[in-house]
Each structure stands twice: as C-alpha cells, then as structure tokens.
N, C-alpha and C positions, 0 to 999 in steps of 0.2 A: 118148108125149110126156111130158115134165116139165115143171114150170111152178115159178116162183118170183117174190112180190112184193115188192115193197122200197119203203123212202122214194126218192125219187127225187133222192138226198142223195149227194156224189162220194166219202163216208166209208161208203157202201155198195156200192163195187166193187168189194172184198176180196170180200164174201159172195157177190155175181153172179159173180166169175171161180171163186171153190170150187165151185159151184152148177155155173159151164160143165164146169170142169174133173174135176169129179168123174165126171159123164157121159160126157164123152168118154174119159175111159182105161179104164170099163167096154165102152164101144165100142170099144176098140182103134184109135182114132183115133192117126194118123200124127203125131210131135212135131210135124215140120214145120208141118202143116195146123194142128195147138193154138195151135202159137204165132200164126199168122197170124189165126185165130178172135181169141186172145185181145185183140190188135193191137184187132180191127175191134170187137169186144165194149166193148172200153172206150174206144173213141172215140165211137161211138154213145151208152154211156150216159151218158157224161162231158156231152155236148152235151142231150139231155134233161135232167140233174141241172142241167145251169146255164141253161138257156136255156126248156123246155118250161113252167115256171109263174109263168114273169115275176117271181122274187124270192118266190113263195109257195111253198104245202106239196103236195106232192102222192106219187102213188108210180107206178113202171114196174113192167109185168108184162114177163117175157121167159120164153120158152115155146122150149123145146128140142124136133125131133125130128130122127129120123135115116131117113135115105133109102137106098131100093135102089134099085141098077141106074141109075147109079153111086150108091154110098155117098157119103152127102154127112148132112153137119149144115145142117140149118133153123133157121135162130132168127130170131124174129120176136119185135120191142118193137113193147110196147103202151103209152102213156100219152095218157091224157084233157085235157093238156099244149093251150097255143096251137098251132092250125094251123097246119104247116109240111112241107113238103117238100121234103126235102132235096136228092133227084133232081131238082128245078126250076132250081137254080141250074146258074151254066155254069162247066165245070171252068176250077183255075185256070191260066192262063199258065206253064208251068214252062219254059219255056224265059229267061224273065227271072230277072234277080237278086235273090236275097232283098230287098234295097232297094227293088227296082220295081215286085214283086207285090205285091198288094192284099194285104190282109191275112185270116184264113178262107177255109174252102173246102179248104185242102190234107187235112185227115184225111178229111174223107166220099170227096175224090177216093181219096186210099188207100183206103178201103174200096172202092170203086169195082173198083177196079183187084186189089184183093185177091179179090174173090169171086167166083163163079160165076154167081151171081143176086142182083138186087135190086131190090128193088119198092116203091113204098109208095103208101097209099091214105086217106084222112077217110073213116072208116064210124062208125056210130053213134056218134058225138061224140066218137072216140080216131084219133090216130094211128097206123098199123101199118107199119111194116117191115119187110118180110121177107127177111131173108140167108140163101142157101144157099152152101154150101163143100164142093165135092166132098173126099174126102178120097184125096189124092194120097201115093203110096206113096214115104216119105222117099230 
C-alpha cells in the first residue's frame, strides 16, 4: 500500500495523479483502466478540495493498493472534511437535457458507473471512500 497527503487544495492534483500514476505503471496497469482511475481520481478530489472544509484549510489522504484475483487498484480518500456521502444522493436524470437537469451529481455518477466497487463510511471523525477498478486488459 502507498499513501500520499496533500493540502486538500485543486493546485494539488498534479501531485495526487503523479502519485496514482506512478503506481500504477510499476503495476503494469492497463492504459485503458489509468485513464479511467485517473477520470474518477480527480473528480473525487476535485469535490473534497472545494466542498469538504467549507472555504477552510484542510488536507486528504489517498492510499493506493492493488488487488489479486482480479487485479484491481483500491484507492481510498480520507479527509476529516464536513460529513457527506456522496453514495446518498440519487443519481442524476440523464435522460433529460442539459437544460432540465439539475445541476451536480453527474461526476460521482461517472465514477459510479466507472468502477467496480464503491463504498463510503463516517469513521472516527473522517470521511472514507473507497474505489476499486479491476484492471481490465486494453
């Protein structure tokens, strides 16, 4: 497992995707799957950087590991961030026109829809997340 923390600042997603991404190509992770990881990686932190400390300072941790049987990346965000769960809301309407849909909710639904597993939990006063993404042979 690899672990990396950061300000939980949008000018720190460069360092989290070199951080994903250096990982995953020593795992021989499949382009395909990268990019899709990387997709859900910065939607997730993007939303914690603007939304988890209400305009204040804080930091996310995101902890890498990798699975057998099947081979899959885990990554799991942690911040100490307002309670919230994202998995609670109800996915959006895509069947309407950009016009008519509400507005938020479409990126977590991508992730949704992008990964293999997703979970999240309030444990000792943090947020947790947890995303797995099989890794699917290009």
């Amino acid at each position: 497992m690899w672990e990396i923390e950061v300000q939980a600042k949008t000018d720190q997603l460069e360092t989290v995707l070199d951080f994903l991404r250096g990982h995953l190509e020593e795992e021989e992770c499949p382009m395909k799957t990268m990019i899709q990881l990387e997709v859900s990686v910065e939607e997730i932190f993007v939303n914690i950087a603007h939304y988890a400390y209400e305009g204040g300072e804080g930091t996310a941790v995101i902890e890498l590991s990798i699975l057998d049987e099947p081979k899959a990346a885990q990554i799991t965000f942690r911040d100490r961030g307002v309670q919230f769960d994202p998995l609670a809301k109800p996915d959006p309407d895509i069947t309407e026109s950009a016009e008519e849909r509400r507005i938020g909710g479409l990126g977590i639904f991508m992730v949704k829809k992008s990964s293999d597993g997703l979970t999240y939990e309030y444990k000792n006063g943090e947020n947790v997340l947890v995303m797995t993404k099989n890794f699917y042979k290009s």
